[in-house]
C-alpha positions as CSV (number, residue, x, y, z in Angstrom):
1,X,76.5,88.4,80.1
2,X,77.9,89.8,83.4
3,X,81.8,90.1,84.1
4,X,83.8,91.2,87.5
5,X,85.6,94.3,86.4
6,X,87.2,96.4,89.7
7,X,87.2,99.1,87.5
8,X,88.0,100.4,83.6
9,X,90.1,103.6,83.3
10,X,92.5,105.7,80.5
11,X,96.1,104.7,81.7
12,X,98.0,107.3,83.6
13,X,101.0,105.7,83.5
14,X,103.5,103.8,80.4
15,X,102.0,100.4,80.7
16,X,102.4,99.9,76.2
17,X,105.0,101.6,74.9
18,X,103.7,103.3,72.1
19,X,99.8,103.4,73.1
20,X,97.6,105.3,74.9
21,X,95.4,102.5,76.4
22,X,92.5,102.3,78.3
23,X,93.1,99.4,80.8
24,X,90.4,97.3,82.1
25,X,90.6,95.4,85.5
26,X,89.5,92.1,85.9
27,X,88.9,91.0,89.1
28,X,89.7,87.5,90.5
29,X,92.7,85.3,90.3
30,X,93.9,81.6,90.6
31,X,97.0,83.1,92.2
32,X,97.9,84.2,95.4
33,X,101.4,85.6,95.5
34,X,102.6,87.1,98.5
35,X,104.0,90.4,96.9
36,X,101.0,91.0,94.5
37,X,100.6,94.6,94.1
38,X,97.2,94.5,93.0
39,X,95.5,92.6,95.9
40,X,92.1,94.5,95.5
41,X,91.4,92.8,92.1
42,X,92.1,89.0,93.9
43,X,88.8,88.7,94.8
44,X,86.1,88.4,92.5
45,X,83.4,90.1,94.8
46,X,80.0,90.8,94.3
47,X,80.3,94.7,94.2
48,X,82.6,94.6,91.2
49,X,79.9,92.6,88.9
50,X,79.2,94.6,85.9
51,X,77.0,94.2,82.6
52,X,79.0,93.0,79.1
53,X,76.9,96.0,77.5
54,X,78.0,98.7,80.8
55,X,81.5,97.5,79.8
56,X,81.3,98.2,76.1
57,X,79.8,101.7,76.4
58,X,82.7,102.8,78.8
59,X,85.0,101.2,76.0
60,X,83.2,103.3,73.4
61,X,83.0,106.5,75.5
62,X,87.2,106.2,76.3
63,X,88.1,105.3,72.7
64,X,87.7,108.7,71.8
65,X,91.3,109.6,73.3
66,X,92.7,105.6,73.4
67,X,93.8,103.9,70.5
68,X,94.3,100.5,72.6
69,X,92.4,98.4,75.2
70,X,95.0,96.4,78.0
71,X,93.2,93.8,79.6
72,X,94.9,92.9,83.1
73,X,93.6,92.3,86.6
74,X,93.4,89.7,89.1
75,X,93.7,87.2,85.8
76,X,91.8,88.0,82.3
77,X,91.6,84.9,81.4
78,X,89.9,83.3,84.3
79,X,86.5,85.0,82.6
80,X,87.1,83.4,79.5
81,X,84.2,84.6,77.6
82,X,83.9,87.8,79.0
83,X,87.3,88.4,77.7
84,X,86.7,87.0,74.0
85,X,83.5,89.2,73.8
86,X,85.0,92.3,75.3
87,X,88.4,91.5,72.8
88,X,85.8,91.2,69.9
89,X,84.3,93.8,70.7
90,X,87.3,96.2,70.6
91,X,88.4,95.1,67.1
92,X,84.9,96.0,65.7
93,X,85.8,99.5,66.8
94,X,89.2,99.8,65.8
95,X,91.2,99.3,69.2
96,X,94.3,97.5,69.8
97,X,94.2,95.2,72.2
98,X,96.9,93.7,75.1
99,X,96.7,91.2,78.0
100,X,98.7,90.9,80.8
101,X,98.0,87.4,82.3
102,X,100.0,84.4,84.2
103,X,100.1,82.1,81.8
104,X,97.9,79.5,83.9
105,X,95.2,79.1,81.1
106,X,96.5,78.3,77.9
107,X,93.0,77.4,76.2
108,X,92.2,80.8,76.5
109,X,95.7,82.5,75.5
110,X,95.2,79.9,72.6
111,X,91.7,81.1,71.7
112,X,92.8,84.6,71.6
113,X,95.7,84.1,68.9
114,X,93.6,82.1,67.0
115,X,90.8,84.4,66.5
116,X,93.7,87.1,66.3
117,X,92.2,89.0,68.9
118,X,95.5,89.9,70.3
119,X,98.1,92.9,69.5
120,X,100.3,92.1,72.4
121,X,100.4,90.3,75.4
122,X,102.6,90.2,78.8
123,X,102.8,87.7,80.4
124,X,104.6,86.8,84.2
125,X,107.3,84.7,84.6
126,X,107.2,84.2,88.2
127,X,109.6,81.5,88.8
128,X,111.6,78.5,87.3
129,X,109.5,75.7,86.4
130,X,110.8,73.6,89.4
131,X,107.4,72.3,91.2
132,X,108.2,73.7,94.6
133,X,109.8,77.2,94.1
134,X,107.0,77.5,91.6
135,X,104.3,77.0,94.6
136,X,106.1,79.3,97.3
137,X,105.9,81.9,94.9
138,X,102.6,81.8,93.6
139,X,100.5,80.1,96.2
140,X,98.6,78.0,93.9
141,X,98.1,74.9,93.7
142,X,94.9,73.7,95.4
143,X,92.8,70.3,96.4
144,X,91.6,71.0,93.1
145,X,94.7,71.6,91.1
146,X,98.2,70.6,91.6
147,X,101.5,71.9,91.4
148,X,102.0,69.8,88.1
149,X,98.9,70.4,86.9
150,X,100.3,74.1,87.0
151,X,103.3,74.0,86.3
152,X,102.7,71.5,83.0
153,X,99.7,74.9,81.9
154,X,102.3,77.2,81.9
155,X,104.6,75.1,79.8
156,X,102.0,74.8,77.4
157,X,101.8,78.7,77.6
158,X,105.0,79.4,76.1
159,X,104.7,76.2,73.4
160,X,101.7,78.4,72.4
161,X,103.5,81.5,72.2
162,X,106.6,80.2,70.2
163,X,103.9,79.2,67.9
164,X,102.8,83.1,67.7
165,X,105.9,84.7,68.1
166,X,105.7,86.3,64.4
167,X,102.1,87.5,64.5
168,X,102.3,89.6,68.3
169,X,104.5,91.6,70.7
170,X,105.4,89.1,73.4
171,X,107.0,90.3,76.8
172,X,107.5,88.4,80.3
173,X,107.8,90.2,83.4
174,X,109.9,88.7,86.7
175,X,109.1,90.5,89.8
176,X,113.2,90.7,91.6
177,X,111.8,90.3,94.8
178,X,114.6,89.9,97.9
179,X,114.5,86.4,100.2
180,X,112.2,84.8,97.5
181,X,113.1,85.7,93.6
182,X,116.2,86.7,93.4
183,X,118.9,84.1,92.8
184,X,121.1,84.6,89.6
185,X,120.8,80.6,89.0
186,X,117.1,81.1,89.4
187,X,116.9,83.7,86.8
188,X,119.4,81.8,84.4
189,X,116.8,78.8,84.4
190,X,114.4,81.3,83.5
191,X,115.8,82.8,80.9
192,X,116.4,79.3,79.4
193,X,112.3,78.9,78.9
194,X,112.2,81.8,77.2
195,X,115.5,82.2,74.7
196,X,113.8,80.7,72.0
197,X,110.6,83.0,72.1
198,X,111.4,86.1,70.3
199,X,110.4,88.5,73.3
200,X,111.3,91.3,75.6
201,X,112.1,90.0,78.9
202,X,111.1,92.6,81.5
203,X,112.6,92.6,85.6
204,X,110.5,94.6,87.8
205,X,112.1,95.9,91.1
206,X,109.6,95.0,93.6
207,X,108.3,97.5,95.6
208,X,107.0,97.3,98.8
209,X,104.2,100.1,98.7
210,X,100.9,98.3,97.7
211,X,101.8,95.1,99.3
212,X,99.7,93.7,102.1
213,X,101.2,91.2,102.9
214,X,103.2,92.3,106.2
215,X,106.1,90.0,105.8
216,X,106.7,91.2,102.6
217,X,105.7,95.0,102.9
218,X,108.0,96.0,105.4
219,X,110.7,94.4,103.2
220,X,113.7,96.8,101.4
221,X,113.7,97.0,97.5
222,X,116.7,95.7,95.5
223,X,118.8,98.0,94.9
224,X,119.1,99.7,91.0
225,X,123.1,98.2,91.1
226,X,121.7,94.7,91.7
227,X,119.5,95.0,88.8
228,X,122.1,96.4,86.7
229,X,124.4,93.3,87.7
230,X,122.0,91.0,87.4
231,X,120.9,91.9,83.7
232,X,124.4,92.1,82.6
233,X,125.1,88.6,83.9
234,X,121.7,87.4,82.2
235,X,122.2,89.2,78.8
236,X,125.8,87.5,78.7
237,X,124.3,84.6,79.1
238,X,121.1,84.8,76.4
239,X,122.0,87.7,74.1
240,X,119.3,87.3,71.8
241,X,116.9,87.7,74.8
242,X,116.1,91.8,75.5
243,X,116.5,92.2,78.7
244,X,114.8,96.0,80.1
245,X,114.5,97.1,83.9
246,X,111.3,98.4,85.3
């Protein structure tokens, strides 16, 4: 079995609190938001085609300083069995495992927690669930698939999740991102799919660095204060929810 893995390295930087992961990147994704900060991995190009058994020696040779695996990407769970084997595979030996993911492919997110090949798992809440705002973020939909069709996957997502909330560390992440994700009534119908989930609820400050995309790279970050205000207004309004800045 061959996957597209950009690359597999120890983490350098907190990406689990708690672990000392190696993360593997997968490479291609169904998305194509405009301030992606990974837009090397979008693309599931030939160079970046690896052998299943390549894949699990670097896992074993890592795993003698890394007590977790964090699968992220491009999207995991586009590589469905890749990801199951891998996941599998990194239980035999006694590794945690995480995923980040988007929450488009809840077969797979469903296959995972049933086999209990998850520890934790992070997951991007990009936008509220509202058809259009949904596609001007995420740049989706296709001839292929619809804004629905999208929209309805991720809903089935979190129905998954709630059904899981017990057995794993759940967390969504919302890029803050000025002129496009940023609105307090945006983020208040977010936080409404999530309050029941027992979860962290993480807002990233965009940063313009590894974007791209010009519009967006030359773009000012949100300031720390807005953050600040904007969690306080949202922790008001869902105090069970635990809201963190990144």
């Amino acid at each position: 079995m061959q996957a597209f893995i950009s690359h597999i390295e120890p983490c350098s930087r907190e990406i689990w609190k708690g672990k000392n992961p190696i993360v593997i990147y997968f490479a291609g994704c169904n998305y194509n938001c405009p301030f992606c900060n990974a837009p090397d991995n979008h693309f599931s190009k030939e160079e970046f085609i690896q052998d299943i058994k390549d894949i699990k020696k670097q896992i074993k040779d890592y795993s003698q300083s890394s007590d977790a695996v964090f699968f992220s990407g491009g999207e995991p769970c586009l590589q469905r069995q890749v990801l199951l084997a891998i996941s599998n595979f990194c239980k035999d030996i006694g590794l945690k495992t995480g995923l980040a993911t988007n929450g488009s492919k809840p077969g797979c997110i469903r296959s995972l927690l049933e086999l209990g090949l998850l520890d934790t798992i992070a997951v991007d809440l990009k936008s509220p669930l509202d058809e259009e705002l949904f596609q001007k973020v995420t740049r989706s939909s296709t001839f292929f698939i619809s804004k629905s069709d999208l929209v309805n996957d991720f809903k089935k997502t979190l129905d998954i999740l709630k059904r899981y909330e017990k057995q794993i560390d759940i967390e969504f992440r919302t890029t803050i991102v000025p002129g496009l994700m940023y609105k307090k009534e945006d983020m208040i119908s977010m936080g409404e799919l999530i309050d029941n989930i027992e979860s962290r609820w993480i807002l990233q400050r965009f940063m313009p660095e590894n974007i791209k995309s010009r519009s967006y790279s030359d773009l000012n970050p949100p300031s720390v204060g807005f953050l600040e205000n904007l969690k306080e207004s949202l922790q008001k309004r869902y105090p069970q929810l635990r809201i963190e800045l990144s």
